[in-house]
N, C-alpha and C positions, 0 to 999 in steps of 0.2 A: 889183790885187785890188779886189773890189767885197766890201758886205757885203750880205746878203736876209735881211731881216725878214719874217716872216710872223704875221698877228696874229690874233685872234677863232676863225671857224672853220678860217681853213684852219690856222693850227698846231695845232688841234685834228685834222682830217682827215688832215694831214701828216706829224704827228709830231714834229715839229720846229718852233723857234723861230728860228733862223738858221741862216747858212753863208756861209761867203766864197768868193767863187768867179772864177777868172782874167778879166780885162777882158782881147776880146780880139774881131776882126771880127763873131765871132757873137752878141756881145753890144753891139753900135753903143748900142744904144735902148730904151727901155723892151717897145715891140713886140716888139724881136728877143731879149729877153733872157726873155719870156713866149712864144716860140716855141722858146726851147733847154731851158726846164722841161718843158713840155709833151711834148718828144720823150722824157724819160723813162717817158714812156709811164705806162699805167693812169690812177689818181685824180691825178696831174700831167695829162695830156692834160686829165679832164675837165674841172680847175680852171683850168688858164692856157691849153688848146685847144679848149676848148668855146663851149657859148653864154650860159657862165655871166659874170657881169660882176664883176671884181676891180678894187680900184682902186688906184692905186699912188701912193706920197711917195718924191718924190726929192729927200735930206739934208731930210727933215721938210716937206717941200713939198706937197702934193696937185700931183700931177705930168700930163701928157699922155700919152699911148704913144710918140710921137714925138722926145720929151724925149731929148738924148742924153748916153749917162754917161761918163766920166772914172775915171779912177782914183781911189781912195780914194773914191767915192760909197758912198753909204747908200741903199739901194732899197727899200721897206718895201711888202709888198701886204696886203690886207687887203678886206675885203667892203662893200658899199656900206652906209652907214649910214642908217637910217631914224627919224624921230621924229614921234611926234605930241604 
């Protein structure tokens, strides 16, 4: 099992604050694991299959897409942060 964080807007958009969800080939990688929310279809697609940019920590890390998870990982996505 993995845990998904989601923070700012999209648990606002989402509904939802977390969920744990089986580690398991379709879930290799940060990529592929923002390709298996996304086929949930509707406001999943447009948030994790769109041209929208989500950024991900992986176990509290600012992570890459590429980044591969493990069991008992902590995936957290969240929207790019901006400051002036």
């Amino acid at each position: 099992m993995i845990k998904v964080l989601y923070f700012a807007r999209l648990r606002e958009e989402l509904k939802t604050e977390s969920e744990e969800l089986e580690l398991d080939e379709s879930t290799a990688d940060i990529i592929a694991l923002k390709l298996k929310l996304s086929a949930r279809g509707d406001l999943w697609n447009e948030i994790f299959g769109g041209d929208e940019t989500v950024m991900a920590a992986l176990n509290q890390e600012v992570a890459q897409s590429d980044e591969k998870l493990k069991e008992g990982d902590e995936v957290a996505f969240f929207p790019p942060v901006t400051g002036g």
